[in-house]
N, C-alpha and C positions, 0 to 999 in steps of 0.2 A: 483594704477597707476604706471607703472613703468618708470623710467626717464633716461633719455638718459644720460652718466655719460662726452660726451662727447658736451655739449651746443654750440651754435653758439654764444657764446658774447660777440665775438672778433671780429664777422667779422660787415663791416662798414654798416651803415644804407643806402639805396639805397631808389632812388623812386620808388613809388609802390601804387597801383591806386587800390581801391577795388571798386569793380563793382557788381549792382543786388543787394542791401543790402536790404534784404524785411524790417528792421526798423532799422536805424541809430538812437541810442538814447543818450539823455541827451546832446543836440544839442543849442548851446549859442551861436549867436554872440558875444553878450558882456557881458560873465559871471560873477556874483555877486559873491563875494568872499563865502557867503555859501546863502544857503535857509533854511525858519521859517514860522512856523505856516503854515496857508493854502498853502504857496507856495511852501510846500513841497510835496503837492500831485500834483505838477505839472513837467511834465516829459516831455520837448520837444520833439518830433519824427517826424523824412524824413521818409518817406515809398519808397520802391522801390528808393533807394538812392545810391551814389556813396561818394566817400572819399580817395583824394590825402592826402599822407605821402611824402613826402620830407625831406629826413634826417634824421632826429630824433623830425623831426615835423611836425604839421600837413599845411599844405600849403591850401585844398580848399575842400566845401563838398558839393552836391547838388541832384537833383534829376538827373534821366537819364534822362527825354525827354534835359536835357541840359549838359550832359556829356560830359566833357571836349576830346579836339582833340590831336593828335600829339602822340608821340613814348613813351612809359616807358619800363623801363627795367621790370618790374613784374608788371602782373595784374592781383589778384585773383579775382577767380567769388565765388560772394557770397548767387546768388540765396538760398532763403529761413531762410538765416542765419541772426544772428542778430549781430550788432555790436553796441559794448558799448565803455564806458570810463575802465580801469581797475580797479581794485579797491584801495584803497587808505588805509589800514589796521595802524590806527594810534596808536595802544595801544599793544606791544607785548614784549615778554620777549625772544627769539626764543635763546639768547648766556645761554644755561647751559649744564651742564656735566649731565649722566647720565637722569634717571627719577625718578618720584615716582608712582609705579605702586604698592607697598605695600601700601602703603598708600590709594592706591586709594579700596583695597578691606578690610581695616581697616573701611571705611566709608561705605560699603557695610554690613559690621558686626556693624553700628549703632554709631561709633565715628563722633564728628563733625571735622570739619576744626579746630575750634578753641582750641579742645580740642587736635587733633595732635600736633599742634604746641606746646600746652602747655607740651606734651611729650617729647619733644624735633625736633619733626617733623617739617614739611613745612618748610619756608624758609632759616631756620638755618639748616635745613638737605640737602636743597639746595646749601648752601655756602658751608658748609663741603665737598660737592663732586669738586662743581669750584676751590674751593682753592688747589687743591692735582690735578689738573688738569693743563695739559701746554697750553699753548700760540695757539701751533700747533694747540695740539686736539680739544681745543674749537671750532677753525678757520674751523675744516674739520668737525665738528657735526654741527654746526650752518648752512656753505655751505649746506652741503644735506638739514637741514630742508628750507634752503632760495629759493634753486633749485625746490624743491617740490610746493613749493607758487606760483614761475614765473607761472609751467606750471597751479597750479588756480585761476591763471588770475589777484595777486596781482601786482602793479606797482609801487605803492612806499609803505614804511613800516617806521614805526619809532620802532626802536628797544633800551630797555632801562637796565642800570645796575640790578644791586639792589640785587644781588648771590652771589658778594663779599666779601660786608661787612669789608673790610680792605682797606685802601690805596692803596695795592698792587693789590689784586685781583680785586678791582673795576675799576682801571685804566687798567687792564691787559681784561675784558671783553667792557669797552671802543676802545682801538685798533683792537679788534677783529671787534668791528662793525665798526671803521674806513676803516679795513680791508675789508670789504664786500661791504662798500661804493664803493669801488675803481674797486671792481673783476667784480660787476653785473652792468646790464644794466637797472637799476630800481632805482629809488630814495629814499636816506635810511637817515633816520634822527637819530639822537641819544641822547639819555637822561640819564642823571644823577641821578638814584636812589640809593645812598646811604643809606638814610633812607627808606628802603625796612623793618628791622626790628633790635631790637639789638642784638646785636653778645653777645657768651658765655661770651668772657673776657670782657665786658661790664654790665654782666647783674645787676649787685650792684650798678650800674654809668651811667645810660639813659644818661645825662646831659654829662657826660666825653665825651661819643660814638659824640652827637650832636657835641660838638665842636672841637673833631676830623675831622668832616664831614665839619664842616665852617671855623679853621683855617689851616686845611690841605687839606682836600679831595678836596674842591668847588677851593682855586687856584690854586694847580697842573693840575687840570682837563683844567682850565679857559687857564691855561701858555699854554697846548700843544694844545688845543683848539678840544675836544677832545668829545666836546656836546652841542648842543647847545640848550639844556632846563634840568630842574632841578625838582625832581618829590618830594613824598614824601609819604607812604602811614597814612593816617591821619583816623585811625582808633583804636577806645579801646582795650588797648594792644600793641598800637604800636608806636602811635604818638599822641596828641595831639592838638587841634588845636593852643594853645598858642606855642608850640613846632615845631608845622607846618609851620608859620609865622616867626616866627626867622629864619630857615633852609632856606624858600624862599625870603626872606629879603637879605640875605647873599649871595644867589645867583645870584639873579638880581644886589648885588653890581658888579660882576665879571660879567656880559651881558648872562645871562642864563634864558632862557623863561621857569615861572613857571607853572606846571602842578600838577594835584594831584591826589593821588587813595582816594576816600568817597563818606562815604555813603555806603559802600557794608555792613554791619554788623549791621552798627548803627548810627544813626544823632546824630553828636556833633556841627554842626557848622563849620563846613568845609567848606562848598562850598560859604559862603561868606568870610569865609578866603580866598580862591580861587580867588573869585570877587575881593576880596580888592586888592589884589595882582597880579591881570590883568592879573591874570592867559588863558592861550589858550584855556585851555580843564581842565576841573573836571568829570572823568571819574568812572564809576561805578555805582551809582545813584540806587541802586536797594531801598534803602530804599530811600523817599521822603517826606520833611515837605514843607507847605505852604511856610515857610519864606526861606526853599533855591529857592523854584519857583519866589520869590518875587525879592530875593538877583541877580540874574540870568536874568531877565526883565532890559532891559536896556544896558546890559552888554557887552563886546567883546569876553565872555566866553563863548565856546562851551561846554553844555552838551555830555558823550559820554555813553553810554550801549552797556554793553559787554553782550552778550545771551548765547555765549557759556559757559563762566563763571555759570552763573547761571543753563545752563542746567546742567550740570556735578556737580557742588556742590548740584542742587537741593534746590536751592535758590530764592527767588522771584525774577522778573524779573524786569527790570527799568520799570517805569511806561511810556512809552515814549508816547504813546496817549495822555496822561496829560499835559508834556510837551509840544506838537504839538499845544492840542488844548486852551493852557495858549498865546500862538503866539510866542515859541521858535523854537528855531532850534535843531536838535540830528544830534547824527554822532551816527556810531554802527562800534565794530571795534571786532577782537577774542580774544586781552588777551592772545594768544599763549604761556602758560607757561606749566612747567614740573607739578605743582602743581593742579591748579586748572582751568587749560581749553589747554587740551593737546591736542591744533588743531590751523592750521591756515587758514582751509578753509571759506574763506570769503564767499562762495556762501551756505554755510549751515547757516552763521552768519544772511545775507541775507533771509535766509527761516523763522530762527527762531523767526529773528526779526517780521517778518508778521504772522507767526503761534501764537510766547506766546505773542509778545507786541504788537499787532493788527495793526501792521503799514500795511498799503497798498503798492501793490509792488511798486508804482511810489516814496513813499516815504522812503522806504526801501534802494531801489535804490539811490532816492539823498542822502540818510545818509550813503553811503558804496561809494561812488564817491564825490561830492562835498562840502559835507561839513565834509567827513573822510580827504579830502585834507587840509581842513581850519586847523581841526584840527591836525594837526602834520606842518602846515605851507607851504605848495607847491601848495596852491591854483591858483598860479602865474601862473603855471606850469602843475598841472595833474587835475583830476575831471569830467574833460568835454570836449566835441567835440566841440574846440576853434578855430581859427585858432589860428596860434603862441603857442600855448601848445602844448606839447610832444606829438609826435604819439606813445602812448600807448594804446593799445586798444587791447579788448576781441573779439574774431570771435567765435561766438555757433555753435554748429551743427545745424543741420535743423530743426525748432521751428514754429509751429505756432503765436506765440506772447511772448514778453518779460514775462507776466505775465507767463509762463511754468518755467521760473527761481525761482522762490521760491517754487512753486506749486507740481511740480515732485522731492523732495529738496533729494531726494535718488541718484539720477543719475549725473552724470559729466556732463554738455550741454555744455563743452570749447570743440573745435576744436584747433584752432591752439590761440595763443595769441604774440603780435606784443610789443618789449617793448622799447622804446626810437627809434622807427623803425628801430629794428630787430626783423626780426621773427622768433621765437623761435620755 
């Protein structure tokens, strides 16, 4: 796709009326902060619909035989196209230097994930490149990968540390997504993963690294206010779960909403560390025990699966059927790292999710819109065709029905895409 190097997302949002919408979807008056179990194969839909933007939100939506009257400065026809919510991508890594494309044909010759890293690889070869990297360059690699997202129809994103691995560099790829907050017309949240993994001059002293991360890292971050959630990857070899718990203890003292990476490797008890700690989202989930289903029943904590992940490692997949039909809720989001899921097209996340995790499109869909918004926290705000939420939204090309979105998952089906109403 090639991308225009010059963006409109400066110019002011304008009203602008889309007209002929053959299916307006995931359509709430009064939107629930996320959807679970059965109610997630429920996808509201206007047919042959219309949809006023005002400003940077959405003001009124309905069918045509009652199309609204009077003058708009823009009105796109949208005969045969579909419009959506954007997508809502809560789990990415998108500020790093360079890539790992060795790496990636190290795994093609039979190495695993775990055993690169044990080389010195993955994410410690990731901070080696962030660290020897400037302020600048992170800001103009990060923008194109963020530029490339808008036009696939991402609209907000939560974007998290964890490449640092130092005070300096972890705070230095912080401002960069404060940075991006500022520049785009798309909602960006930010997260604090310092315990991403431990660094070399740690590696004799897990415990030193940790409370470098709680009595330095978590308040400097908390003083310039610089994220507002705190993650941790809580897997063998990394983290912990007793170790887990401390890091997010700590952080919640300083007002940081905790998150966690488990369960991608191996069930330690993570994800009622997660619960206990009222956690947003416990993302990854590719491995699954009864007693995290059980831990998660109840709870304010979104499970999240990443497909992309799994495709590219070649990894089992979340079991998110399971989930569904336990009467939870899932969000599915990409993972967009240099490492292990080097994409952030949400409409293939979308495909994959329905192809390897058997979700059906209607639920595919509420898990990459409203309850991808829950989890990263702008439920308020994005998700759904609300009045009073953001006019962000998707325009496809000419489609016979939404379900062509996961189904033909080879092809682009955006046309134009609208973010905070600007069209982009």
């Amino acid at each position: 796709m090639q991308i225009h190097r010059s963006l409109p997302y400066k110019n002011r949002p304008m009203k602008v009326l889309l007209i002929h919408i053959k299916e307006l979807l995931q359509v709430r008056d009064n939107a629930p902060e996320w959807v679970a179990g059965k109610d997630m194969s429920q996808l509201p839909v206007l047919n042959n619909a219309w949809l006023l933007l005002n400003g940077d939100l959405i003001e009124d939506y309905g069918t045509m035989d009652e199309m609204p009257q009077g003058h708009f400065p823009k009105i796109m026809d949208c005969t045969d196209r579909i419009v959506l919510p954007t997508w809502c991508d809560s789990h990415t890594h998108i500020v790093f230097a360079g890539d790992r494309s060795g790496e990636f044909v190290d795994r093609l010759h039979g190495m695993s994930y775990q055993e690169i890293a044990d080389n010195g690889g993955g994410i410690l070869n990731s901070a080696l490149a962030l660290q020897n990297t400037s302020e600048t360059k992170l800001m103009q690699q990060a923008s194109k990968r963020l530029e490339e997202l808008m036009y696939l129809g991402t609209g907000a994103i939560e974007i998290k540390s964890g490449y640092g691995l130092s005070p300096e560099a972890e705070i230095k790829m912080l401002r960069v997504i404060e940075r991006l907050k500022k520049k785009y017309p798309l909602a960006v949240a930010a997260t604090f993963l310092g315990a991403h993994a431990v660094p070399h001059n740690f590696a004799n002293n897990k415990q030193g690294y940790i409370d470098q991360i709680c009595s330095e890292m978590i308040p400097a971050i908390a003083k310039e206010q610089l994220a507002s959630f705190i993650d941790v990857f809580c897997e063998h070899g990394y983290f912990s779960p007793e170790e887990t718990d401390q890091i997010l203890k700590v952080g919640k003292q300083f007002g940081l909403t905790p998150k966690i990476h488990v369960n991608q490797f191996t069930a330690l008890g993570g994800v009622a560390v997660g619960v206990n700690n009222d956690a947003l989202s416990v993302d990854h989930l590719e491995l699954l025990t009864d007693q995290d289903i059980e831990a998660l029943k109840g709870s304010r904590t979104m499970p999240v699966a990443l497909p992309g992940c799994s495709f590219f490692l070649n990894i089992p997949y979340t079991p998110g059927r399971k989930l569904i039909d336990a009467g939870l809720p899932l969000a599915i989001a990409s993972d967009y790292n240099p490492g292990s899921a080097p994409s952030g097209n949400m409409n293939f996340v979308v495909a994959a999710a329905c192809i390897k995790m058997r979700l059906t499109p209607e639920e595919a869909i509420n898990a990459a819109t409203i309850n991808g918004a829950y989890a990263m926290g702008v439920s308020a705000d994005y998700g759904s065709i609300t009045r009073g939420k953001k006019a962000s939204v998707i325009i496809t090309q000419e489609l016979d029905s939404y379900v062509q979105l996961p189904y033909a998952f080879g092809q682009n089906h955006i046309d134009q895409v609208i973010l905070n109403g600007r069209v982009i």
